[in-house]
N, C-alpha and C positions, 0 to 999 in steps of 0.2 A: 776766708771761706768757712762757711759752717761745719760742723765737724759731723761725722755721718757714724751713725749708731747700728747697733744689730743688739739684738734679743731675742731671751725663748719662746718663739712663738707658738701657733700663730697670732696674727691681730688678736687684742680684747686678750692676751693672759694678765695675768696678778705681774708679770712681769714687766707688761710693757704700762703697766699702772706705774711702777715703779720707776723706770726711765723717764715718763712721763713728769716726776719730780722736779729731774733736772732743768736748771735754767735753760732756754733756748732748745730743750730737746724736743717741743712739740713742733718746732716750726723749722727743725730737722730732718735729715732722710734718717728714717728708723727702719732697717732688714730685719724681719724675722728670721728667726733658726730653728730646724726642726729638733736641734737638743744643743744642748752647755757646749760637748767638745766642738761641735760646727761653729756654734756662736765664738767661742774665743780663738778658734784658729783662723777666722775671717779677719780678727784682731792681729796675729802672729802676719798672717800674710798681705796686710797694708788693706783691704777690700773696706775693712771698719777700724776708725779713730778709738772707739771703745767699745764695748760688750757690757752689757746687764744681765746676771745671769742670779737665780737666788743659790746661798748660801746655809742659811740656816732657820728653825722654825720655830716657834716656840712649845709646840708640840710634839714635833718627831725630830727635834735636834739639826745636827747638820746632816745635808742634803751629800751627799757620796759621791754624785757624779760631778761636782764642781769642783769636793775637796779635792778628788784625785787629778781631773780634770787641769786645774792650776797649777796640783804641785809638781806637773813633771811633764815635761817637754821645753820647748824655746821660752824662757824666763817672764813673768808679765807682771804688773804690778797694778794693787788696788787706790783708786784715788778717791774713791766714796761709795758711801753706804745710806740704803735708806729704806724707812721703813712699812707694810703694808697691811692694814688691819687684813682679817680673811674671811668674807663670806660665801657659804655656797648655795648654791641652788641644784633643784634634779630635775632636767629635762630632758623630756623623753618624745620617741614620733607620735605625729597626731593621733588620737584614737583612743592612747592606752593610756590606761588607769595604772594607780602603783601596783594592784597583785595581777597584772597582765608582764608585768615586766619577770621578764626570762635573765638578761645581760645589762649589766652597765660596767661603763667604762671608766677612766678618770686618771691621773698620774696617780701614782703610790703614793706621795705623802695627803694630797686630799682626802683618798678611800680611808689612811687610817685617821684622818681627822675626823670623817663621818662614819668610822663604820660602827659605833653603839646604836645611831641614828640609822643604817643599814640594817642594822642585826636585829631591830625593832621593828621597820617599816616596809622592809623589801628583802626578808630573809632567804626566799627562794632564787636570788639573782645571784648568778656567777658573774665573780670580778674579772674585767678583763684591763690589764692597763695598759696606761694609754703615757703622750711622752710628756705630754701636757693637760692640762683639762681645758686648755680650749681647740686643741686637737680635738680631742675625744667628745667634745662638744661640735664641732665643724662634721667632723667623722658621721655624724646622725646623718647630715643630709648626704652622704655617699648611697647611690642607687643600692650596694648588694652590702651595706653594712650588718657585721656580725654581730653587734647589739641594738638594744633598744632603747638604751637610757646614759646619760653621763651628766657626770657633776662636774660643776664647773659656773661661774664668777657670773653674778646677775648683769655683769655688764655685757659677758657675751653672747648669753640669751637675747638681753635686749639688742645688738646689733645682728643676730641673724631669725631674731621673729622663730626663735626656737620655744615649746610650748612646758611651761613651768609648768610643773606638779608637784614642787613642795619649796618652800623657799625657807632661809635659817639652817638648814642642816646641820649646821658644825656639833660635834660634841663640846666644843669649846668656844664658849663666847667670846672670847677675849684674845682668840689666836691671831699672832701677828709673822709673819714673815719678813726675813731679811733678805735684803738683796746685796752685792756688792758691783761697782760700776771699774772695770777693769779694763787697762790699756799699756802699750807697752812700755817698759819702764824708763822711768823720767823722772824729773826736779819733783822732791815729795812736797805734798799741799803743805802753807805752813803750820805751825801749830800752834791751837787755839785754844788749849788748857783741859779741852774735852776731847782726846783722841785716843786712837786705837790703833795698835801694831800689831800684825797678822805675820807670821811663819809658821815655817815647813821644817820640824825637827826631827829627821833620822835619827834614829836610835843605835848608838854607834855598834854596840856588840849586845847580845841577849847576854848577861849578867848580872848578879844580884848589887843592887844597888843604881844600874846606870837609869832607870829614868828620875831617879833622884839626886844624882848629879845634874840634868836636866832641869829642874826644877829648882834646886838650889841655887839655881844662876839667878832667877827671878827674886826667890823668898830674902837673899843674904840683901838685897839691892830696894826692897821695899814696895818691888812691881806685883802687881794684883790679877790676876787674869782671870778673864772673863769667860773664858771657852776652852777647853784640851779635848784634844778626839785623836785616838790614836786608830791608824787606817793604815789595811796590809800594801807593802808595795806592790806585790803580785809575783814578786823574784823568786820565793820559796815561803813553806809555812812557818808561822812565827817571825818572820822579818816583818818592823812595822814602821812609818813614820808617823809624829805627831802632828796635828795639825793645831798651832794655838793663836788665840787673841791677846794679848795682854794691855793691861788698861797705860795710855801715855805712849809720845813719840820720839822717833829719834834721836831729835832735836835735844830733847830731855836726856841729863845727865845719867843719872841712875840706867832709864833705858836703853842708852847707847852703852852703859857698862855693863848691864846686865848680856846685851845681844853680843858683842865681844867675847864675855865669858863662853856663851853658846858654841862659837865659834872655835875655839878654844877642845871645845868636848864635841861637837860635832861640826866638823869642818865642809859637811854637805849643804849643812843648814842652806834654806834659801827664805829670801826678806821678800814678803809679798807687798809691803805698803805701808808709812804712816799718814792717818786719814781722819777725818772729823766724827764724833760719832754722832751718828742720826739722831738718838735723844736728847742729846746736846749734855749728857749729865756729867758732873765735874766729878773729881774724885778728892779725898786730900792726900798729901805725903807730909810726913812728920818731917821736922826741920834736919834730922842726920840723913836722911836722901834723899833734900833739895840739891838743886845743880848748886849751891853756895858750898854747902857742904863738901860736893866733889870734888870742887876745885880748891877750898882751901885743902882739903885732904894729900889734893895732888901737887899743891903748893910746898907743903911743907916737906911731905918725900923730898921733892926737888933740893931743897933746899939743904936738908941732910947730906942727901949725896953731894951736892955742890961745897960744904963743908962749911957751909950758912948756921 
């Protein structure tokens, strides 16, 4: 049976562009969600095989409501990632021109992709956001809607005949967003020499030195990481977990000692997924933390203690 999906909706976001990637997921049941946490507890509670939700941007970093979202409730793990150039358009109800416009709406990480492009061209409009921009896009044709304009993906213009009045927006030509495709945890995908490992490191006590024990697990072991974001749990101020990528998978010797060690110093840690990475780009490791390495290393211990 085909497996049945959900994402941030509605129809026509950057997100279900992204699910859209996956093998057989266009000729899949794809649920929209009206935000991340709905989207992955439909996952938690059997309703969807997996979730697409974005993660991070090239612009405004990582997205907050996923990080937290993931790292804490019923366990779920990531099985792939993938990735979506970002453009926007401004459209607004029929009639109005850009200096009629009063409100536009859009998700926050959009607004501050476009807002130099804002700050330029429609200075006098109050931001109103929105959970999505194709919400906030859909949101125009509501009878008593409280704005008059929203930003959001040429593609969803083009499927509700909604009337563009500026197209390119981005302050950033080049902005891409990530996604991650998340389901509950299972056999990790195998590894392909290009992947990526995602955890959740609690910070065991505020004292000087512990996120560099933290981080020593990786440095001593040869792992390279891609992403650190440290985000409040919400228990009291100054409690934080990290949330990080690091380049290479489980599979892989070093990484599986490195995550060990973590273990070790933060025994909350939780393993979100080792996964392929989207741009497929390799990395290298120097031959003393090759899995050859590891295991002659571990060999020869052995063999110590054994009286070899």
């Amino acid at each position: 049976m085909a497996p049945i999906y959900t994402y941030l909706g509605p129809e026509g976001t950057f997100t279900e562009a992204a699910l859209l990637q996956v093998s057989g997921a266009a000729e899949s049941l794809r649920i929209p969600a009206p935000n991340v946490n709905i989207a992955l507890e439909k996952v938690r509670t059997g309703e969807a095989d997996a979730a697409m939700v974005p993660i991070e941007n090239s612009v405004e970093g990582g997205v907050s409501a996923t990080l937290d979202a993931i790292s804490t409730g019923e366990p779920l793990g990531i099985i792939g990632e993938k990735l979506v150039p970002i453009r926007f358009v401004l459209v607004a109800k029929p009639g109005l021109a850009l200096e009629d416009i009063k409100a536009v709406s859009t998700h926050s990480h959009a607004w501050a992709q476009c807002k130099q492009w804002s700050d330029r061209n429609i200075p006098q409009a109050e931001y109103l956001p929105g959970s999505s921009t194709a919400a906030a896009a859909v949101g125009l044709l509501a009878e008593n809607c409280p704005y008059d304009a929203a930003i959001c993906s040429p593609l969803v213009a083009e499927q509700r005949g909604l009337t563009v009045l500026a197209e390119d927006i981005g302050d950033v030509a080049d902005a891409v967003t990530r996604f991650i495709l998340v389901s509950k945890p299972g056999p990790l995908p195998a590894p392909t020499g290009s992947d990526k490992t995602t955890l959740v490191v609690p910070l065991p006590e505020d004292r000087p030195g512990a996120l560099m024990e933290i981080l020593e697990q990786f440095a001593t072991r040869g792992v390279n990481l891609s992403r650190i974001e440290s985000r409040p749990t919400g228990q009291y101020l100054g409690d934080y977990f990290f949330s990080i990528d690091a380049d290479g998978h489980l599979a892989e010797e070093r990484v599986a000692d490195a995550v060990r060690g973590l273990h070790r110093v933060s025994p909350q840690l939780r393993f979100l997924g080792s996964y392929p990475r989207a741009d497929r780009r390799g990395y290298s490791v120097p031959r003393y933390h090759q899995d050859q390495a590891f295991r002659q290393a571990h060999a020869w211990v052995e063999g110590i203690l054994k009286g070899r």
